[in-house]
C-alpha positions as CSV (number, residue, x, y, z in Angstrom):
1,X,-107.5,-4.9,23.6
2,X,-109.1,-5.5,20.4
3,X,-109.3,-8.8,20.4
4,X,-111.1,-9.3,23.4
5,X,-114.3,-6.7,22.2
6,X,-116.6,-9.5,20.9
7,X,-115.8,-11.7,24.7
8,X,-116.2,-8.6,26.6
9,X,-119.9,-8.2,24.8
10,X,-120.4,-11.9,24.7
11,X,-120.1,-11.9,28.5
12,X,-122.3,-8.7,29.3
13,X,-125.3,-10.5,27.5
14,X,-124.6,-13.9,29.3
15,X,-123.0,-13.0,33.1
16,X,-126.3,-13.3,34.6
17,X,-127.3,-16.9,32.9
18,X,-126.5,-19.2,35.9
19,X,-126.7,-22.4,36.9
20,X,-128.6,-22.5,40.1
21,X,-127.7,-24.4,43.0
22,X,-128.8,-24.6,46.9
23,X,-126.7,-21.9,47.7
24,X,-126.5,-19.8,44.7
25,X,-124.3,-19.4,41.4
26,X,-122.2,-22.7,40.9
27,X,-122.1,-22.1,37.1
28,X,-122.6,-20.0,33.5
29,X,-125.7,-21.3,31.1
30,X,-123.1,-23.0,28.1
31,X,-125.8,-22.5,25.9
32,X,-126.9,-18.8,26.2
33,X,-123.3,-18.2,25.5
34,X,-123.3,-19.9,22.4
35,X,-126.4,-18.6,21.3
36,X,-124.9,-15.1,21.8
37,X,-122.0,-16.2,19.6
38,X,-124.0,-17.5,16.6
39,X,-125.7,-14.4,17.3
40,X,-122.6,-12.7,16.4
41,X,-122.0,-15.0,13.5
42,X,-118.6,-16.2,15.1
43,X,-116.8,-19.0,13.4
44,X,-116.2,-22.5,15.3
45,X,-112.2,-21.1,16.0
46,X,-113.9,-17.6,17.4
47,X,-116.2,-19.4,19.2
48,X,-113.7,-21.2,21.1
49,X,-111.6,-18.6,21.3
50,X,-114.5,-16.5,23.2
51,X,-115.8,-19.4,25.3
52,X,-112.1,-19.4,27.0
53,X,-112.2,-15.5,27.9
54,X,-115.7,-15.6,28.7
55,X,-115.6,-18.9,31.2
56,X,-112.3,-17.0,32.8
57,X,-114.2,-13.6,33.2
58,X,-117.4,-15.7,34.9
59,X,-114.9,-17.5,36.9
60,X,-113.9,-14.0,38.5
61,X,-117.8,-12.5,38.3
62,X,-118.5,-15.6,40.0
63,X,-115.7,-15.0,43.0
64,X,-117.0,-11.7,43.5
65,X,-120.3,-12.9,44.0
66,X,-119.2,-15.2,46.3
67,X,-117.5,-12.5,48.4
68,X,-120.3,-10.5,48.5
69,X,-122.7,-13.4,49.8
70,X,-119.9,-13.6,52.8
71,X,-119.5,-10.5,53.5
C-alpha cells in the first residue's frame, strides 16, 4: 500500500540495528530509525506514524530470528 512505502524503506535501512543481548537480538536501535526518518525529512505525525509500522515489522523480523536460532 502506499502509505506504508516510506516504513517499508525506513525498516530496510534500520532491521539490522539491534540491541545486543547475551543471547542475541532483544531489540531495534530507536535512534538509527529516527535518524533515517529525518533523513527522509518526515514530520513529527509521519514519524510517529512510521515508528508504529516499523517497531511491528521488527517485532516479526525479530520472531523469525528467533526461530531460526531454534531451529
Amino acid at each position: 500500500m502506499d502509505e506504508n512505502v516510506i516504513a517499508v524503506k525506513v525498516f530496510g535501512l534500520v532491521k539490522d540495528q539491534h540491541i545486543m543481548g547475551f543471547g542475541g537480538p532483544v531489540s531495534l536501535n530507536f535512534s538509527a530509525v529516527f535518524d533515517v526518518m529525518r533523513m527522509f525529512e518526515m514530520s513529527a505525525k509521519e514519524q510517529r506514524a512510521c515508528m508504529g509500522k516499523v517497531l511491528k515489522a521488527y517485532g516479526l523480523y525479530l520472531d523469525k530470528i528467533r526461530q531460526k536460532k531454534e531451529s
